[in-house]
PLY file of the C-alpha trace (Angstrom):
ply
format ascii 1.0
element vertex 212
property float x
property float y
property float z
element edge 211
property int vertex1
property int vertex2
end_header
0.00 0.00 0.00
1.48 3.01 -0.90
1.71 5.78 1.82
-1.18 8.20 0.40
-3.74 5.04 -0.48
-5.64 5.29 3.26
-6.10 8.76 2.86
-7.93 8.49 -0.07
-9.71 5.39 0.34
-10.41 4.82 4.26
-13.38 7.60 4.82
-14.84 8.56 7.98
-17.73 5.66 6.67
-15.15 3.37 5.46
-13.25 3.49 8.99
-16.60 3.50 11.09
-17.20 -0.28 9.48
-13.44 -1.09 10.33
-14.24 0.25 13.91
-17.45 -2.56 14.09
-14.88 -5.49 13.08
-11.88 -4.37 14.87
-9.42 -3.17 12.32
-9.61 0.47 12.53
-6.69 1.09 15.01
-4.56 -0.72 12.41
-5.77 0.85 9.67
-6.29 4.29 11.26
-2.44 4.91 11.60
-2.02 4.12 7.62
-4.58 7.03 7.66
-2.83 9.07 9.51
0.48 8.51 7.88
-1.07 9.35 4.24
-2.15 12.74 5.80
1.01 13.35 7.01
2.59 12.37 3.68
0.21 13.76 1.02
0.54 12.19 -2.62
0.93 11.92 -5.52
2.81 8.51 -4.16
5.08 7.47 -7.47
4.74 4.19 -9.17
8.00 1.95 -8.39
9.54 -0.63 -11.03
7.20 -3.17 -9.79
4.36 -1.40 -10.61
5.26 -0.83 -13.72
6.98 -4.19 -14.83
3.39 -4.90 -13.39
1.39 -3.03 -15.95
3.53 -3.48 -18.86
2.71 -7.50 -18.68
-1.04 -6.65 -18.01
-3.37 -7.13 -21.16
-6.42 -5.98 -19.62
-8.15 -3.87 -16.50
-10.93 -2.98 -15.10
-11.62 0.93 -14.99
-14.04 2.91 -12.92
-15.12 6.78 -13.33
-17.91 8.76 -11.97
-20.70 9.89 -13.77
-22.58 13.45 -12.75
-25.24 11.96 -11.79
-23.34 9.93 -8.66
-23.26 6.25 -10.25
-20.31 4.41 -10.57
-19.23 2.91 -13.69
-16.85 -0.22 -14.61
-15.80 -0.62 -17.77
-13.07 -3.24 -18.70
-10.19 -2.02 -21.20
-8.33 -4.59 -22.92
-5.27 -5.21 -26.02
-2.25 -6.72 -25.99
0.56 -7.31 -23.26
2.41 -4.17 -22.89
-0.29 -1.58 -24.16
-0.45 -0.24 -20.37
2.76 1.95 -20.78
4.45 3.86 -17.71
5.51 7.47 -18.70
7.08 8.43 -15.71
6.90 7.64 -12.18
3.45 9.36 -11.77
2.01 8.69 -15.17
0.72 5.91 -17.13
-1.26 5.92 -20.21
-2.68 3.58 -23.12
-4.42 4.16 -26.63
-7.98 4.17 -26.41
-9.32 1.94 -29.17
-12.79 2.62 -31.32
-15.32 0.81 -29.03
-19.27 0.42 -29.55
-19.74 4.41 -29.11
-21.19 5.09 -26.17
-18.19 6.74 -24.53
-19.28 6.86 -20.96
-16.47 6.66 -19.58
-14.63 9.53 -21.72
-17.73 11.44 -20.76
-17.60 10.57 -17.23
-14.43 11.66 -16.83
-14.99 15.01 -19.22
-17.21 16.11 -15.63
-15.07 14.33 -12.66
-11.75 13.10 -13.66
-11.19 10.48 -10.76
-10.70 6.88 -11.74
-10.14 3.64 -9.95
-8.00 0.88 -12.02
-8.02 -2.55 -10.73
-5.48 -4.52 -12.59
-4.80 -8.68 -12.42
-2.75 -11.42 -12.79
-4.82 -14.29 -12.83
-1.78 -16.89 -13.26
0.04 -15.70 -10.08
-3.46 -14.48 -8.55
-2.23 -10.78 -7.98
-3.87 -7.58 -8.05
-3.08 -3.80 -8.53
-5.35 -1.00 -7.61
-4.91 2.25 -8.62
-6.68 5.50 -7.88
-5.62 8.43 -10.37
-7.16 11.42 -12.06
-7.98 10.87 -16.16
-7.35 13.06 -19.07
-7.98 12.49 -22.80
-5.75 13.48 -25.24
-6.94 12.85 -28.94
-4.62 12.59 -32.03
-5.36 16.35 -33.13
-4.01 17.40 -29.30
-1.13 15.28 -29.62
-0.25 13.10 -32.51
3.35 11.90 -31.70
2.03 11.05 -28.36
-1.07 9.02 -29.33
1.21 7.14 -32.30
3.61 6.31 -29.37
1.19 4.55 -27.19
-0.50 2.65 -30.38
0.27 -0.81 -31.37
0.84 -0.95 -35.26
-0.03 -4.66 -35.46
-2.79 -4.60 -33.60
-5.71 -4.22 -35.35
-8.05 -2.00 -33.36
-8.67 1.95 -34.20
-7.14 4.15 -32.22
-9.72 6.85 -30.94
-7.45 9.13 -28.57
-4.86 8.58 -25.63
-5.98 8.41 -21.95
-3.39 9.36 -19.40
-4.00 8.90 -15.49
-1.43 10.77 -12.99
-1.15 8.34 -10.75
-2.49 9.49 -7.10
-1.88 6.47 -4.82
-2.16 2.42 -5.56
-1.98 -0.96 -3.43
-1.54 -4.35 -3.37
-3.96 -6.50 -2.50
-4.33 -9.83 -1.53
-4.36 -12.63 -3.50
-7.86 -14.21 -1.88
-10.47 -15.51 -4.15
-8.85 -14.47 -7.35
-9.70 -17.57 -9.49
-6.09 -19.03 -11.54
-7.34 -17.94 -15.50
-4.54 -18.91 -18.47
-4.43 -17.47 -21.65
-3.70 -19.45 -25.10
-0.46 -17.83 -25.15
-0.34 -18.76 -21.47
-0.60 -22.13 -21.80
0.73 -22.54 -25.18
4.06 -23.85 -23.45
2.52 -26.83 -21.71
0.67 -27.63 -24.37
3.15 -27.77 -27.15
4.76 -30.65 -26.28
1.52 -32.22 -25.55
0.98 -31.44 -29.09
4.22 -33.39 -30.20
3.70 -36.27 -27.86
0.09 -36.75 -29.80
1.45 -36.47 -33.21
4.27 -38.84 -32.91
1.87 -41.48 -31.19
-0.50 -40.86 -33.92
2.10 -41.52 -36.12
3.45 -44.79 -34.37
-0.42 -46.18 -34.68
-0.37 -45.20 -38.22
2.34 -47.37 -38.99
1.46 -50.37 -36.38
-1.38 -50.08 -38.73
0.19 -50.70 -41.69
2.65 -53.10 -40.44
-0.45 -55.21 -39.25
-2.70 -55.09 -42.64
0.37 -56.31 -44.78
1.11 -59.32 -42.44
-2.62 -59.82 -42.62
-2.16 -59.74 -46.71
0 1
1 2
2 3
3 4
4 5
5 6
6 7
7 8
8 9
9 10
10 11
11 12
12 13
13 14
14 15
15 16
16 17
17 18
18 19
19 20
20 21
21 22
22 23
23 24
24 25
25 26
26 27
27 28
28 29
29 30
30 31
31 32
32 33
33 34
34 35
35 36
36 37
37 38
38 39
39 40
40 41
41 42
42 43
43 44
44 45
45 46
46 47
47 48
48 49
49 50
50 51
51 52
52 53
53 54
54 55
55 56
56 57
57 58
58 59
59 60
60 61
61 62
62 63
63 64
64 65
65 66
66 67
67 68
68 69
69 70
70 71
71 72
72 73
73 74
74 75
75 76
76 77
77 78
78 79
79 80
80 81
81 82
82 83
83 84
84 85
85 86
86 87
87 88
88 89
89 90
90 91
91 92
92 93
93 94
94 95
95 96
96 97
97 98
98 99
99 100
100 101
101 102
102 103
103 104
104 105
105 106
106 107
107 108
108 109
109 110
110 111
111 112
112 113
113 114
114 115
115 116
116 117
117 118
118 119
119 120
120 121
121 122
122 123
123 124
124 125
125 126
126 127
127 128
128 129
129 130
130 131
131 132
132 133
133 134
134 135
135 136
136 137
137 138
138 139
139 140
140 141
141 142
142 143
143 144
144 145
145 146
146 147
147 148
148 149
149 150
150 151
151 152
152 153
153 154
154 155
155 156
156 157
157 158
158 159
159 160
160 161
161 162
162 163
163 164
164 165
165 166
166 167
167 168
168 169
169 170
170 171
171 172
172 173
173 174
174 175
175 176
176 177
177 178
178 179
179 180
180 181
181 182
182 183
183 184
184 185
185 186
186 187
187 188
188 189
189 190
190 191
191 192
192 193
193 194
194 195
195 196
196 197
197 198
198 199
199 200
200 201
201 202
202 203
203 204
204 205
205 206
206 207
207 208
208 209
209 210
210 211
């Protein structure tokens, strides 16, 4: 947990519930210790090496109206790029036009990004504040966080300034593997099945000519 997270995510309602199941003392002092050290905490290399492996999140804004939105953003492993200790930012691709979250953050720019590693059952979350930057704004910038052989359209950038972030634990995340994940197990699967297909193939053979 980095040093500003409590602050920001431990209200006065938040630590009245710890108070009811005893965890408030503990948690209280992490409070404490964020006022005392206000943020912007910055990101470290884990966090990052984190991210850049990452080929999907989960991404919350605020609409005016009060409600929460969750909106999942996805692409390849290493779209998620760090630019700077305080920064990180990804193309937006073309989605199915509704744009409530680019509108959502238009009014209140605070997000929440929960990111996860299903394999090793981790999870990152993140609170920052969101900002869209489209091509016209900033082309070199957009073309840098794009993926040329990916094919998606790229709408705009969206960069979050990092505010705070934690850890947490591992408990109840479900182990999930990719294709590409589990492509290296499988492989030699693969080979094992082929040559025994193979060997049958020619037991086979070997058996309808002494048959002959």
């Amino acid at each position: 947990m980095s040093k500003h997270y409590a602050s920001i995510a431990f209200t006065d309602d938040v630590q009245s519930v710890q108070g009811e199941h005893g965890s408030q003392e503990f948690y209280g002092r992490k409070v404490a210790a964020g006022k005392a050290s206000p943020g912007p905490d910055p990101l470290t290399e884990d966090e990052k090496d984190y991210l850049a492996q990452r080929d999907g999140f989960f991404l919350a804004s605020v609409s005016e109206t009060g409600w929460p939105y969750v909106q999942f953003r996805g692409g390849k492993p290493g779209f998620i790029h760090a630019l700077d200790d305080h920064t990180i930012g990804w193309a937006d691709f073309r989605g199915n036009l509704q744009y409530v979250s680019t509108g959502n953050v238009a009014g209140d720019d605070r997000v929440a990004i929960i990111a996860l590693d299903y394999v090793h059952q981790r999870r990152l979350k993140i609170f920052g504040h969101a900002r869209i930057v489209t091509a016209d704004e900033d082309p070199e910038l957009v073309k840098s966080l794009a993926d040329d052989t990916y094919d998606a359209v790229v709408e705009r950038a969206v960069l979050v300034d990092v505010e705070a972030f934690d850890w947490n634990c591992p408990q109840h995340i479900t182990p999930r593997f990719t294709a590409a994940e589990l492509e290296p197990a499988l492989a030699p699967l693969r080979g094992q099945l082929a040559a025994l297909k193979a060997e049958n193939a020619q037991l086979r053979e070997q058996l309808a000519d002494r048959q002959q």
